[in-house]
N, C-alpha and C positions, 0 to 999 in steps of 0.2 A: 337356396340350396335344397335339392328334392331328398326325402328319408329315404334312410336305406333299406331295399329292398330285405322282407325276411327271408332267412334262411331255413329249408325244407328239406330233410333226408330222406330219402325211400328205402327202405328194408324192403327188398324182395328177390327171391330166386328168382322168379318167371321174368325172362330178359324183356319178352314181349311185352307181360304187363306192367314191369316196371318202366321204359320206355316211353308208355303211354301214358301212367302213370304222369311221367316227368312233362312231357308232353301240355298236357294237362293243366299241372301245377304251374306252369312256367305265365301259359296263356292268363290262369289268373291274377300274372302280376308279382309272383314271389320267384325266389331264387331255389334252385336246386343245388344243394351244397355237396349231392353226392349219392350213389345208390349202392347200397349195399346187400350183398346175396344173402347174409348168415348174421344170425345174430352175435357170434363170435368179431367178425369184421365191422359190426355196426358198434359193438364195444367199442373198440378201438380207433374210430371213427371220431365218436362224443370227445372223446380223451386230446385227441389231436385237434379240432377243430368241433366244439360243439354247435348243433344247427339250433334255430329257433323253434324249429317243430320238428319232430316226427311224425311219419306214415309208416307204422310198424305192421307187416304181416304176421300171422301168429303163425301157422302153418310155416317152415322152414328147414333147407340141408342143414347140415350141422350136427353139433352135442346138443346143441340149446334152440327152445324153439323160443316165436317171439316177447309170449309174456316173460320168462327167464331173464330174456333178454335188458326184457323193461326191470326189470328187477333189479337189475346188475347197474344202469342206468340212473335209476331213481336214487341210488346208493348215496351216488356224489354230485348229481346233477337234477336242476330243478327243468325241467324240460317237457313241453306239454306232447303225449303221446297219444295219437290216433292211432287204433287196431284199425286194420284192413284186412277182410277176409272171406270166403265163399262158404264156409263152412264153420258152424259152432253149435256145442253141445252143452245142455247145463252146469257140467261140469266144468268143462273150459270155460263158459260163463263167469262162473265161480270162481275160477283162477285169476280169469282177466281183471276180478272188481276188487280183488285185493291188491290190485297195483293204482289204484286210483286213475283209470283212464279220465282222459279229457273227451275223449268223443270214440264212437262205434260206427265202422262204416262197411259195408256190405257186396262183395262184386257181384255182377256189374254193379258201377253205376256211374251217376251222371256226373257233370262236369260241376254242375249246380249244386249236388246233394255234395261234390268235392268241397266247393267254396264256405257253403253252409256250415260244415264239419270244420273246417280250419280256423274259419271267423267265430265261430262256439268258444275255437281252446282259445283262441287266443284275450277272448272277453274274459275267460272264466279266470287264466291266467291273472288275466289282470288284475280283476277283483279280487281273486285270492290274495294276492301284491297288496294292495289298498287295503285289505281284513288285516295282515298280520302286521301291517306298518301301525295302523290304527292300535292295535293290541300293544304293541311294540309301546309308542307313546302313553299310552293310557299308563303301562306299569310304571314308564319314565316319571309319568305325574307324579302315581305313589309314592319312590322311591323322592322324587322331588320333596313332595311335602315331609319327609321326615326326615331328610337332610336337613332341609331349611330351618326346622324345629330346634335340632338341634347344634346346630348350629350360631343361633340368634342365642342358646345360653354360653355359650362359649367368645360372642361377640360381644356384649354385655357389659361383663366385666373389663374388658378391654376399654372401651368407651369409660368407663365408671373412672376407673382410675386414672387415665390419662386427661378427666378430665381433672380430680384432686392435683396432678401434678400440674397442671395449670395454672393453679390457683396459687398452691405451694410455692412454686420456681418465681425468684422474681421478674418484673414484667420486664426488663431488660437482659435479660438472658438470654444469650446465645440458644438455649437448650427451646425458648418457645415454639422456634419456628420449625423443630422435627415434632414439639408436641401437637402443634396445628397440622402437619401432615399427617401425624398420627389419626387426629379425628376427623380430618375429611376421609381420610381410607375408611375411615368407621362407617360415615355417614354414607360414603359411598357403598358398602358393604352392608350396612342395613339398607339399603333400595334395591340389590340382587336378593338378597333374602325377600324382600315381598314381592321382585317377580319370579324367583322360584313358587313363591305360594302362589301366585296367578294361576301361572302355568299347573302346580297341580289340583289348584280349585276348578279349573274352566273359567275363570271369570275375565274380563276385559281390562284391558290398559287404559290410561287416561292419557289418547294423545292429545300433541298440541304443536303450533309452528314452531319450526325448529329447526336453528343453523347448526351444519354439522360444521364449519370451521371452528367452532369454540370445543367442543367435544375434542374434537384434531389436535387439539392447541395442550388440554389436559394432558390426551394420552402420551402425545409427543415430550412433555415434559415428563413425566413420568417413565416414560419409555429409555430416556438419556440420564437418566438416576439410574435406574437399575439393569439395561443392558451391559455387557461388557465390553472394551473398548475396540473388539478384534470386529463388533457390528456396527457399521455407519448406518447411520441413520438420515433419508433423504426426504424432499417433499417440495409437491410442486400443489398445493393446496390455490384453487381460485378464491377471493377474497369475493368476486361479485357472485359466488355463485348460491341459488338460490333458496328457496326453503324445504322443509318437508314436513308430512303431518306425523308426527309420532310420539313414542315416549323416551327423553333422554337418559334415562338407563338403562335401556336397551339396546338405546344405540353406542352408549359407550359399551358395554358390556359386546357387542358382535366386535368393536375395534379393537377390543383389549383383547379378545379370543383368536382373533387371523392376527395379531401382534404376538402371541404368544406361540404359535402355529409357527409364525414363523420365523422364531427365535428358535425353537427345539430344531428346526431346519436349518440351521447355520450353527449351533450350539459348538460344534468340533470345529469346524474351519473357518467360523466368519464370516463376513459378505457384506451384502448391504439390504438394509430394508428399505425400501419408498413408499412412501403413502403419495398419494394424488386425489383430488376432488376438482372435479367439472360439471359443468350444465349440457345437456345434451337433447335434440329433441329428436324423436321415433318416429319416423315416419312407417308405411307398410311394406317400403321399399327396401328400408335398411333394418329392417325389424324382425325377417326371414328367422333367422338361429335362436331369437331372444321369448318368443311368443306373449310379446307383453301388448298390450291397449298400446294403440297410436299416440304418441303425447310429449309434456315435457319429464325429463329425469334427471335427478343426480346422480351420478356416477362417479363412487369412491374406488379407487385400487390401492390395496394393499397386495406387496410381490415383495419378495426374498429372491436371494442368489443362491439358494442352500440344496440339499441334494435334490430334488424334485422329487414328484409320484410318478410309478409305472401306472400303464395302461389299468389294467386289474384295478389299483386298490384306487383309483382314481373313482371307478364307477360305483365305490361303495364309502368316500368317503363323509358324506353326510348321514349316515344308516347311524342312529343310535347306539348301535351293541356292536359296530365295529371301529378297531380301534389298533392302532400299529403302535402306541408311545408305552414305554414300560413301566413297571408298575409304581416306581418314582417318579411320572413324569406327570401322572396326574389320570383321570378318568378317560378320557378320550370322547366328550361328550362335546368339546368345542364349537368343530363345524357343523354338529347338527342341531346346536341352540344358533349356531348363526343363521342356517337356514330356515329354521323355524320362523328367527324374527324376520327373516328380510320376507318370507310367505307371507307373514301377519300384516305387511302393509301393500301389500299384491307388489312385490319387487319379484326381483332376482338374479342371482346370484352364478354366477360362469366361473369355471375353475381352468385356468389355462397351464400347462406344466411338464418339461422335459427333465428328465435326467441327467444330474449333473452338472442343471444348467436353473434350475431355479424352479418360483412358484407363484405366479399370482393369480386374485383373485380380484373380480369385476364384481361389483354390488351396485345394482339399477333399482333405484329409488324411486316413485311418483312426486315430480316437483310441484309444490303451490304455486299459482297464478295467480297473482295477488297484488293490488297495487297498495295494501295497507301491510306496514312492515311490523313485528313486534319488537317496541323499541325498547323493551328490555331487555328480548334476546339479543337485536343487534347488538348489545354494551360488549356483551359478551367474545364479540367478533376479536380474532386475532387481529 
């Protein structure tokens, strides 16, 4: 599947230059999403169909020339802006630099000095992207590590006493067997508390071979304890399928988080949930949409029947600070700790999803090739 072409708008009165302009643009390989005379009509342009770049004239008919323009622009849209012009004066100068252009380009010119100019914004674009994601995470860390903190004094006590009733309750009592789920949720909850701290120390996981069928096996039991009955719960889990290098609480923790995703997704009407796990291998042929290394992978799906995501929040829903669930429903940090882990072991992760018609998610794993199995793990095997 080839990428899609970018989209380029030209602001410009001068039909000729604009024209040539497009002309131009086109030969280099991008799309022209549209030309517009005035920065009034380029307003409203952005708002209808935003382009990927701008070629903004400054000089323009109109109320508004084109820095105004870009002004009005940069409001609600994050959009990389090339000035285009024959004429500037210090002071326009000075107008222009308080809109933060991406690039300055001068008529005439070449078709070359064109490309150079566009491939600029769009680098800079990016890296801007990468700066503030990076920034974005870093303060995740902070706020990570003192959640975790406190949190572990609040988990604690939990464990403490639940382990006194233990002792208490005699050993034939009915009552043992919630108090034994009580302290695996502990134990398991103290192991997300140390890789919340991971994650906001920097420091590394201790992976190791690792079947996700017993992981499947937990959640899945757990999952039909606490779902409600209007959610089926299905699965078509491969038994031979094979291992992977990682840490198992993290990988329980990515299943319990698209388990809980997409419960809040069926919470009103019901549906069904399925999990699935297969073996699969990558070749460069079928590999096109995934951009992963050539190879073998596991490939777990979890999907829901529940309302789906629109186009829009689709493309921002692993972004840390965004978040659709209200403010009972929890942080909205889910899918971007999912993401995170499945980066951390070079996977990844495909979000497929209609309206009305459901949700799932593809997680591609790097599989071990291995002919020495851990045969403690296998015990563990559904």
């Amino acid at each position: 599947m080839l990428k899609s072409k970018k989209k380029v708008m030209i602001v410009e009165d001068d039909w000729f230059i604009a024209d040539d302009t497009k002309r131009r643009v086109e030969n280099l390989g991008y799309t022209v999403s549209g030309i517009e005379p005035s920065g009034e009509e380029a307003i409203k342009a952005v708002e209808n169909d935003p382009p990927d770049l701008i070629l903004m004239d400054i000089i323009l008919k109109g109320e508004i020339d084109g820095v105004q323009a870009a002004q009005k622009i940069n409001t609600n849209h994050n959009i990389p802006i090339i000035y285009v012009t024959a004429f500037a004066d210090e002071n326009l100068m000075e107008r222009v630099r308080t809109t933060g252009p991406y690039g300055y380009i001068t008529k005439p010119f070449k078709e070359s000095e064109l490309h150079t100019a566009i491939e600029i914004a769009f680098y800079k674009q990016e890296m801007e992207a990468k700066l503030l994601q990076d920034q974005k995470l870093k303060a995740i860390g902070i706020l990570a590590g003192g959640i975790a903190h406190d949190f572990n004094n609040i988990l604690y006590p939990v464990m403490g006493f639940a382990e006194i009733l233990k002792e208490e309750i005699s050993s034939d009592s009915p009552l043992q067997e919630y108090i034994d789920e009580i302290l695996i949720g502990t134990e398991r909850a103290s192991e997300l508390v140390k890789q919340i701290l991971t994650i906001s120390q920097h420091t590394h996981n201790e992976s190791k071979p690792l079947r996700i069928q017993s992981i499947l096996e937990e959640v899945l039991k757990l999952s039909r304890s606490i779902l409600p009955a209007s959610i089926q719960i299905k699965q078509d889990i491969s038994a031979d399928c094979g291992m992977i290098m990682a840490d198992p609480t993290q990988i329980h923790q990515m299943i319990m988080n698209l388990t809980t995703n997409a419960f809040h997704a069926m919470e009103t009407d019901g549906g069904a949930l399925s999990f699935s796990l297969r073996q699969i291998d990558l070749s460069t042929e079928c590999n096109f949409n995934l951009n992963l290394s050539p190879g073998p992978y596991i490939c777990l799906t979890v999907s829901d029947t529940g309302v789906g995501i629109n186009s829009d929040t689709k493309e921002k829903i692993f972004d840390p600070y965004f978040s659709t669930k209200e403010k009972h429903k929890g942080t909205g940090l889910g899918l971007s700790v999912v993401d995170g882990i499945v980066k951390t072991y070079n996977g990844k992760i495909v979000c497929r999803s209609k309206l009305k018609k459901g949700t799932t998610f593809d997680i591609y794993l790097p599989r071990i090739v291995s002919d020495v199995v851990d045969s403690s793990d296998e015990s563990k095997m559904p």
